[in-house]
N, C-alpha and C positions, 0 to 999 in steps of 0.2 A: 625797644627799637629792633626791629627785623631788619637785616640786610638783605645782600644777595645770598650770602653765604651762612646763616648763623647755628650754634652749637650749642645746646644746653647740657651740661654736664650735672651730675651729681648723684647720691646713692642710691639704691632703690627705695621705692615705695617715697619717692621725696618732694613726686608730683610733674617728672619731667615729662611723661604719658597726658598728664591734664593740660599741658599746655597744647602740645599739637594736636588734640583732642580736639581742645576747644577752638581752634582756629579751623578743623577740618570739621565740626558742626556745624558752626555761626554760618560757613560759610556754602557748606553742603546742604542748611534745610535738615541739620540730623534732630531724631528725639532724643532726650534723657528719660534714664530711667530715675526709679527712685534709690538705688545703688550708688547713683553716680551723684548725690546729696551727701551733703556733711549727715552721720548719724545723726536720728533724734533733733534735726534742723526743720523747720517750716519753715524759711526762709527762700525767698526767691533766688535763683541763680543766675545772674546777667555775665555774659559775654561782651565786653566790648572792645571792635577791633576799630583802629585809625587809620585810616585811609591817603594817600597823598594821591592829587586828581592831575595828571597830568593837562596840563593848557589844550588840547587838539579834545579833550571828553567834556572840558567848563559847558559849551552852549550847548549838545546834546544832553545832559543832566538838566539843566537848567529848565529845557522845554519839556523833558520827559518825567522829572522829580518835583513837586510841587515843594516840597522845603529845602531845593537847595535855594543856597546865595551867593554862587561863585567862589564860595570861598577855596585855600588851595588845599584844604583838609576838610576830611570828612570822618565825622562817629558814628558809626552805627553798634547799636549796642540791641542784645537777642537776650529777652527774660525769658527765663523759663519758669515752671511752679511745681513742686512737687508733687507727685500722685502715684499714684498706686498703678499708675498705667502710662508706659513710655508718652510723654508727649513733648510736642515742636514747638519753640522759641515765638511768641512774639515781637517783632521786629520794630524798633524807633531810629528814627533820624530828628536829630533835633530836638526828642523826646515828644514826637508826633510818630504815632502810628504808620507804618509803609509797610505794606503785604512785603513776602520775601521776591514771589514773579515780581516784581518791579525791580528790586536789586539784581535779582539773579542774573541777568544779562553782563550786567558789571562788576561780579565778582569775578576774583581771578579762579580759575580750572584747579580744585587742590585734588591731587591725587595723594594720596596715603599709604605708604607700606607697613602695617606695623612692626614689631619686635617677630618674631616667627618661632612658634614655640614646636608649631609640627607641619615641615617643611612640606611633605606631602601634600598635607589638606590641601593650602596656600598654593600647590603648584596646577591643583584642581582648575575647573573654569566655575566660579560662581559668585555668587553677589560678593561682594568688598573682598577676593581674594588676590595676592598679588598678582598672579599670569592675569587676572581679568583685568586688575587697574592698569598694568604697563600692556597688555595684547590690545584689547580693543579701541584705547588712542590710535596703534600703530596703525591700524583696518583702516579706524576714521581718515585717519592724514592719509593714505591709499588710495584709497577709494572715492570718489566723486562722483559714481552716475545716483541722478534723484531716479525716484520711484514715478513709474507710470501708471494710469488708469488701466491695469491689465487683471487676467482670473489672477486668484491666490494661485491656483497650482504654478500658471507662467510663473505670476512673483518669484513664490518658493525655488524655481527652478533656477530662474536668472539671479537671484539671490545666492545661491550655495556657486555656483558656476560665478559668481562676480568674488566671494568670498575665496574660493578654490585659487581665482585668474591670483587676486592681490597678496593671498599668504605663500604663494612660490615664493616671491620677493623676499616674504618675511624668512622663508625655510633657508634661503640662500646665504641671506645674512647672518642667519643663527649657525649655522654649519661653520661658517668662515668662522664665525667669534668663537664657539665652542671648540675650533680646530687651533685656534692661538693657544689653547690650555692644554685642549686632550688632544693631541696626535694620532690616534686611533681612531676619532669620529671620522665614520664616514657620508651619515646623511643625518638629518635631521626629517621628521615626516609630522604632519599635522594634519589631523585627519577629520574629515566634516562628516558627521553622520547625516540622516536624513532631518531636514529641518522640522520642528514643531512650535506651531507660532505661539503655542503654550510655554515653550523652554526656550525659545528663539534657537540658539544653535550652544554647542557645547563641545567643541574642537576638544582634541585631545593630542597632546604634543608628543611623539617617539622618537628617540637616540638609538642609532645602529652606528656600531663602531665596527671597526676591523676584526675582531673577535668573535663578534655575532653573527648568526647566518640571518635574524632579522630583528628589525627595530623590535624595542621592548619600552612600555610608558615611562616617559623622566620619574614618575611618582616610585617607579622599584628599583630606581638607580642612588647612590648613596647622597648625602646630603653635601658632599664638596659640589658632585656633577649639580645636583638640582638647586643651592647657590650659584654659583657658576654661571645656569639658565639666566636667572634673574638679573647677573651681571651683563650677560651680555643682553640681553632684552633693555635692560639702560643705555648701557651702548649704542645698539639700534637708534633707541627712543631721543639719544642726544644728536644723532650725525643728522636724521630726518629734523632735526631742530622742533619736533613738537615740544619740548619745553618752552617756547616762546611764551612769557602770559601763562606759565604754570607756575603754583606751588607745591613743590614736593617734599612731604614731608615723610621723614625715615627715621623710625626708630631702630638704635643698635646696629647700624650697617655692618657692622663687625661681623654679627651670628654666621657662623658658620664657616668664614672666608680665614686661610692661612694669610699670615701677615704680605706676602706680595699682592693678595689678591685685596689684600684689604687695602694699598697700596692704589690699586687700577681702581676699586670703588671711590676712591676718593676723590681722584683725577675726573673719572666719568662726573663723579657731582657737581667738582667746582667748574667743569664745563656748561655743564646744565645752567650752571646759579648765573652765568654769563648773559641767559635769554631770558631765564625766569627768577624763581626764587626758594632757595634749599634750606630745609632746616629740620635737622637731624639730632636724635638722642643718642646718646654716646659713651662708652668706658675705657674706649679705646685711644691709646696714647697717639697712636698715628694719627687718628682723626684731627681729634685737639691738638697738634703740633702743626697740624696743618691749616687750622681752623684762622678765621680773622679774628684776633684780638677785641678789633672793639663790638664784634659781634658773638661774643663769648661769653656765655652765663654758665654759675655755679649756682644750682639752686640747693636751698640748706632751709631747716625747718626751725624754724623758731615758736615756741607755744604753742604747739600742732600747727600754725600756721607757714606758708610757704615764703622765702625771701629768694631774693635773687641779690649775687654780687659778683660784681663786675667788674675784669683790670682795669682801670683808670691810666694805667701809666704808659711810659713810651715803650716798647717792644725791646728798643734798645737796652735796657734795664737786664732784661733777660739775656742778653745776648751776653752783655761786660761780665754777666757772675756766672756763665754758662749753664745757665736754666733754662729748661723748654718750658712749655705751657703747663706741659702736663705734669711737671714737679710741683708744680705749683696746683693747678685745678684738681689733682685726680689724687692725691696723698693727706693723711691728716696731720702732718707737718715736714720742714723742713730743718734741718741744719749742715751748714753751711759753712767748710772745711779748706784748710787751705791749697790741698792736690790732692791728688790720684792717691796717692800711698795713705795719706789721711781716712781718705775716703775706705781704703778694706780696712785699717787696722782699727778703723773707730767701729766699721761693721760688724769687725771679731768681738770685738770688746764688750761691744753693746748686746749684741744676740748672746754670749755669756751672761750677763750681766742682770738681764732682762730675760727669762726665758720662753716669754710669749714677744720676742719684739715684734718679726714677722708681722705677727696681727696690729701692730701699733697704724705698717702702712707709712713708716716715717720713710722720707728719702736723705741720703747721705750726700752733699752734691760740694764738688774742690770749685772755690772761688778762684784759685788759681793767682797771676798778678793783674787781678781783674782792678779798672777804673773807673771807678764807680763816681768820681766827684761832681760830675756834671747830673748824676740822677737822684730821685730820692725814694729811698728801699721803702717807705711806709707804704709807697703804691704797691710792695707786695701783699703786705699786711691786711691790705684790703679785700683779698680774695682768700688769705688764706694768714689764721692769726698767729699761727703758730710755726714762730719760726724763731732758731737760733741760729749763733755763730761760736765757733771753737777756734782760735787762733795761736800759732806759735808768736812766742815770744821774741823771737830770734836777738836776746841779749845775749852777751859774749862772756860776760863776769858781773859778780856780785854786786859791784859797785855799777853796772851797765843801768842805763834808766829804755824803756822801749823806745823801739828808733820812732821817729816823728810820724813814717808812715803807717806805724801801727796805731800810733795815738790816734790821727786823723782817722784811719779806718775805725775805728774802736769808736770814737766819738762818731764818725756817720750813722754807723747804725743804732748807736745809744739816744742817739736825738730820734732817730725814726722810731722808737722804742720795742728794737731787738736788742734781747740781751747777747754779751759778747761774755764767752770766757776764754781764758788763756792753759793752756797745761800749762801743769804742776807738779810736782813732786817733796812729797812732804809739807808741802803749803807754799813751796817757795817756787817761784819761776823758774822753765828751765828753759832749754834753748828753741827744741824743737819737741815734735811727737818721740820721735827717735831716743829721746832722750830717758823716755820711760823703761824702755827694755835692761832686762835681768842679764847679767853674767852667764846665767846656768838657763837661760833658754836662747841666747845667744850659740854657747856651747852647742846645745842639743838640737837646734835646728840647722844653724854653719859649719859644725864641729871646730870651732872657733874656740881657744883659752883664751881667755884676758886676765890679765896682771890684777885689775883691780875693776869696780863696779862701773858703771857708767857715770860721767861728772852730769852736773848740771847745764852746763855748760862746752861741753864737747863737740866737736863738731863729728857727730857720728857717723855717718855717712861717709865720712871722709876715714875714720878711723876705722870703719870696718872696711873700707875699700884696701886699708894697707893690709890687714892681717889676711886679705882676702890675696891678694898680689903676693904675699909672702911664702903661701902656702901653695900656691900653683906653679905651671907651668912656665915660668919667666925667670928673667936675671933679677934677683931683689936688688941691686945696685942700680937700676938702671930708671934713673927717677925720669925720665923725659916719656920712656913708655908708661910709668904706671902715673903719671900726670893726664897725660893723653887718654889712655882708658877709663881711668875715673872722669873723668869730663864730660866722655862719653856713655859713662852709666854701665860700664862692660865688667866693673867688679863688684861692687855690693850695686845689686838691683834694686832701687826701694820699695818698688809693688810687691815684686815674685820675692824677696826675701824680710821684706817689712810683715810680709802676710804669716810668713813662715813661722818666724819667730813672735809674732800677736798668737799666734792659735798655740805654740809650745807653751808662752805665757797662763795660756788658758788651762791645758793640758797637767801644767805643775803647779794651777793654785798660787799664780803670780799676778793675777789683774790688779796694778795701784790703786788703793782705795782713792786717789785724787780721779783717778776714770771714773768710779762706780759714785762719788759724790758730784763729778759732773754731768754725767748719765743722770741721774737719779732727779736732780734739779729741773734738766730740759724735761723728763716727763712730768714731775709735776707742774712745772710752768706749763707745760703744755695740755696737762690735764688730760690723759692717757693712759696713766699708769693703773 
């Protein structure tokens, strides 16, 4: 299912290029090559896209396509055959033959950006480059005088002079938008050579900014400015509403753009996807955070073959364990921590532990007091299989059994079948993470003595808050202040000093082996290691 808006995500070479490929051939009239075949395949290659026929096209179809039957869907499927020499699609409807001019009127306008490997070329004017696919829509929606029975020379004249009259407009606009970024443009200039009805025309776009005594071509300018172009030439392309009845398909809109701008490309799309319809490949977190759910694919390869898998679940889901999209689409696993402070000291631990973790691509993310009862986590599972849970224990003493809302938690996701573990120390439960730290990296990252090691059950946090209180700036007798400060997190900090004393741990040769056997477990379950 396409939407307005949809996203395919997944690794390279994984086939997300073959998809909008194949929807901007079927429907463009493109060849394949014999490159673009499975190796060593004889096997034909069919394309087929589904159609929804809006009610106001039923009786124009009907009189003009000899196999429709009003139905409110249509298949058209484009074989191809392999050869030694690019060739174009035969076209079925119904699995009866239909030339492509008989559709082509009622395909939708796909324009295509691809991935941009060399920004330059692409900002060139020529067959299938990007200035060409977003400029010469802009001209068409412009421009409206037809052609008269006049000589070629009038033609060519009134031609370059109608061209010249409609890209002020364009120069105007592109000035304003590239002046939102760069402060220093002061003109934009596009420049019409002499037309040749051999090359039709071949404009060339130049930036003069404040700096420069004159324009110089966007192609010698660095590659933010000449992204930048393309951003704002979208812009343009979205306020004139020629998206209307377009499909735009964009590979990697990220290339090149700093995170705000890749912010403003976003905005400009899901504007677009409002009249037409966007669908873009992607690595980029922003994109996928911002992407719709249920038009959101992960494609993953199975027996050289290509799969797609899909969130199924409510949105919500992600929202109660504070997961974005892209913890989920764009990582090869998750685990799923109880806070913030969990979250770096299990990162220490692990990146010790593991000394290629980085590469793993796992994400560490604090559930927090997330409320999960109403959802069910296996709808993460489904995009993404690899996922655990690490949970405090929060018992008080030996004799403590876990409180009810850990069981519950521990059983939700044991039925969705994520495994849950708990810290430990020496095999037995302890209360919290906190619970794990050493005396003597204690010491050497708080300058902190303690009387004796950490219990199992201590409430740490609270204990290093006092030794924390005792040794500063205050009245130790005055327990109303150091109640109030601790409450507020003002004496032992547990990110900025949980972190401290995880990495001293690391430093003296202190990581609990119950970390490195529960690390060790989540990569082999996860199959990573």
């Amino acid at each position: 299912k396409i939407g307005k808006f949809t996203t395919l995500i997944g690794k390279n070479d994984v086939g997300k290029s073959n998809v909008i490929r194949a929807i901007h051939v079927a429907c463009k009239n493109q060849s394949l090559s014999i490159e673009d075949f499975h190796k060593g395949t004889k096997e034909n290659c069919e394309i087929i896209l589904l159609f929804r026929v809006p009610d106001s096209l039923k009786e124009e179809l009907a009189m003009n396509i000899k196999q429709y039957n009003g139905d409110s869907e249509i298949e058209i499927k484009a074989v191809f055959q392999p050869d030694e020499k690019p060739k174009k699609g035969t076209y079925f409807l119904k699995n009866e033959k239909i030339t492509y001019r008989t559709l082509e009127k009622y395909f939708p306008h796909v324009l295509f950006i691809p991935a941009v490997k060399s920004v330059d070329d692409e900002l060139k004017f020529g067959r299938d480059t990007i200035t060409s696919e977003l400029f010469l829509p802009l001209i068409e929606k412009t421009s409206e005088e037809k052609a008269r029975t006049e000589s070629v020379s009038t033609l060519k004249r009134k031609l370059k002079d109608a061209i010249q009259r409609e890209t002020r407009a364009i120069r105007s606009s592109l000035r304003r938008e590239l002046s939102k970024m760069w402060d220093e443009i002061e003109d934009v200039v596009i420049d019409i050579p002499e037309l040749k009805l051999e090359k039709a025309f071949n404009p060339e776009i130049k930036i003069k900014d404040k700096y420069m005594r004159k324009e110089i071509s966007i192609v010698h300018r660095g590659s933010g400015m000449q992204r930048h172009l393309i951003l704002a030439m979208l812009e343009i392309y979205r306020k004139q509403e020629i998206g209307k009845g377009y499909i735009l398909l964009i590979e990697e809109p990220e290339i090149y753009l700093h995170i705000g701008a890749q912010k403003g490309m976003c905005s400009i799309l899901k504007d677009i996807s409002k009249e037409g319809q966007v669908i873009i490949s992607t690595h980029s977190n922003i994109f996928v955070d911002k992407s719709d759910l249920s038009t959101t694919y992960l494609l993953i390869k199975e027996n050289g073959e290509t799969k797609l898998r899909k969130f199924e679940g409510d949105k919500e889901i992600l929202e109660e364990l504070g997961i974005s999209p892209s913890d989920i689409f764009l990582t090869n696993g998750v685990i799923l921590v109880e806070g913030p402070s969990d979250v770096e000291i299990v990162k220490i631990f692990a990146d010790a532990i593991s000394k290629n973790w980085d590469e793993y691509n796992m994400a560490v993310l604090p559930i927090g007091g997330s409320n999960i009862e109403h959802h069910d986590p296996a709808t993460l599972l489904k995009v993404n299989p690899n996922i655990a849970v690490i949970l405090d224990s929060d018992v008080k003493s030996e004799s403590s059994k876990l409180p009810a809302t850990k069981e519950d938690l521990k059983q939700k996701f044991e039925n969705a079948g994520i495994t849950v573990y708990f810290w430990k120390k020496n095999g037995k439960y302890i209360r919290t993470i906190e619970n794990l730290f050493t005396t003597e990296a204690i010491k050497q990252a708080l300058n902190i003595e303690l009387d004796s090691e950490i219990g199992f059950y201590e409430d740490v946090p609270l204990k290093l808050s006092r030794e924390l209180f005792k040794i500063g700036d205050y009245d130790p007798n005055n327990e109303e202040l150091f109640a109030e400060l601790h409450k507020k997190g003002e004496l032992y900090k547990k990110i900025r000093h949980g972190k401290k004393i995880a990495k001293k741990m690391v430093e003296i040769n202190q990581v609990p082996e119950d970390v490195k056997y529960i690390i060790c477990k989540i990569t082999e379950k996860l199959d990573i290691s």
